[in-house]
N, C-alpha and C positions, 0 to 999 in steps of 0.2 A: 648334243645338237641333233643325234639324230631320233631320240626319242620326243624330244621339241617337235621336229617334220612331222613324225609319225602320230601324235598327238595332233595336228592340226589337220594330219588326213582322217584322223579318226573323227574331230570333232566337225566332220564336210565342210572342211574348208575349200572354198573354191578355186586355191591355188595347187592345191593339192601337195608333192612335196614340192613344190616350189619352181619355178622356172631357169636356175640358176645352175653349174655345175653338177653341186651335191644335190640337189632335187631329179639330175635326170640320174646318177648315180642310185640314188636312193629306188626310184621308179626301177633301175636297170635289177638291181635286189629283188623289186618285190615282186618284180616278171619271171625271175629266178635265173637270169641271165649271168649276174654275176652276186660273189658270196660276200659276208658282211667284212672280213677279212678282206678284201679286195676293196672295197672301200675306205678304209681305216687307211690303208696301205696308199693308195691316190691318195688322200685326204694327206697322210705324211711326205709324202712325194712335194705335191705342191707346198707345203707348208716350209719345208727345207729350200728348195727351189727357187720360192719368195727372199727368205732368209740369206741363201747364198748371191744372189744378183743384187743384194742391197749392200751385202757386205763386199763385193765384188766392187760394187760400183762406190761407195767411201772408201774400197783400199785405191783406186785409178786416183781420185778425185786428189788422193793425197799426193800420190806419187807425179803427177802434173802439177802441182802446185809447188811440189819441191824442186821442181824441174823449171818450173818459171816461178821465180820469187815474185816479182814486177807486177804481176797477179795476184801472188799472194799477197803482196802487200795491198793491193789496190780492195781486192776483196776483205781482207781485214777493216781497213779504211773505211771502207761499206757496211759493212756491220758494226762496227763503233758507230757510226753519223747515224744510219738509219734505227737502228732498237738501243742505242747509248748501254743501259745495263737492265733494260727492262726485259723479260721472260718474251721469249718469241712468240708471234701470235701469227693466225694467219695472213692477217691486216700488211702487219710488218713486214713480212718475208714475202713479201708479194709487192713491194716495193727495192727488194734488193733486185738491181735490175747485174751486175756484174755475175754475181754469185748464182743465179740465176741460168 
């Protein structure tokens, strides 16, 4: 990814590295403000971080569900009626209004 950025600063792209976290990261590098080691490391930070608050939040999601079955059920119910056994889409699950 980040020889991608660097490859599109090189070839004057007029985003330069980009205007997004790792683009001001990357620019923070090339200023010599901070080292590429230090990016890698942010870059892992958030990536875990992502990873733990998703997993965070499907362990809650279960643990209220087991805690109110009456939900569970109800949400079950909802996802059988609305995608029956077809592959979720976003169509679909944007009609689950309980689970939701």
């Amino acid at each position: 990814m980040i020889e991608a950025r660097q490859e599109k600063l090189t070839n004057e792209d007029a985003n330069g590295y980009g205007d997004d976290y790792f683009g001001m990261l990357l620019q923070s590098q090339a200023n010599s403000k901070i080292s590429m080691q230090d990016i890698v490391d942010e870059c892992k930070t958030f990536y875990l971080a992502g990873h733990e608050t998703t997993s965070a939040l499907l362990t809650w999601t279960a643990v209220l569900l087991a805690m109110h079955p009456e939900w569970q059920e109800r949400a079950r119910k909802e996802v059988i009626q609305v995608l029956c056994s077809n592959t979720p889409s976003i169509d679909g699950l944007a009609q689950l209004k309980i689970v939701r």
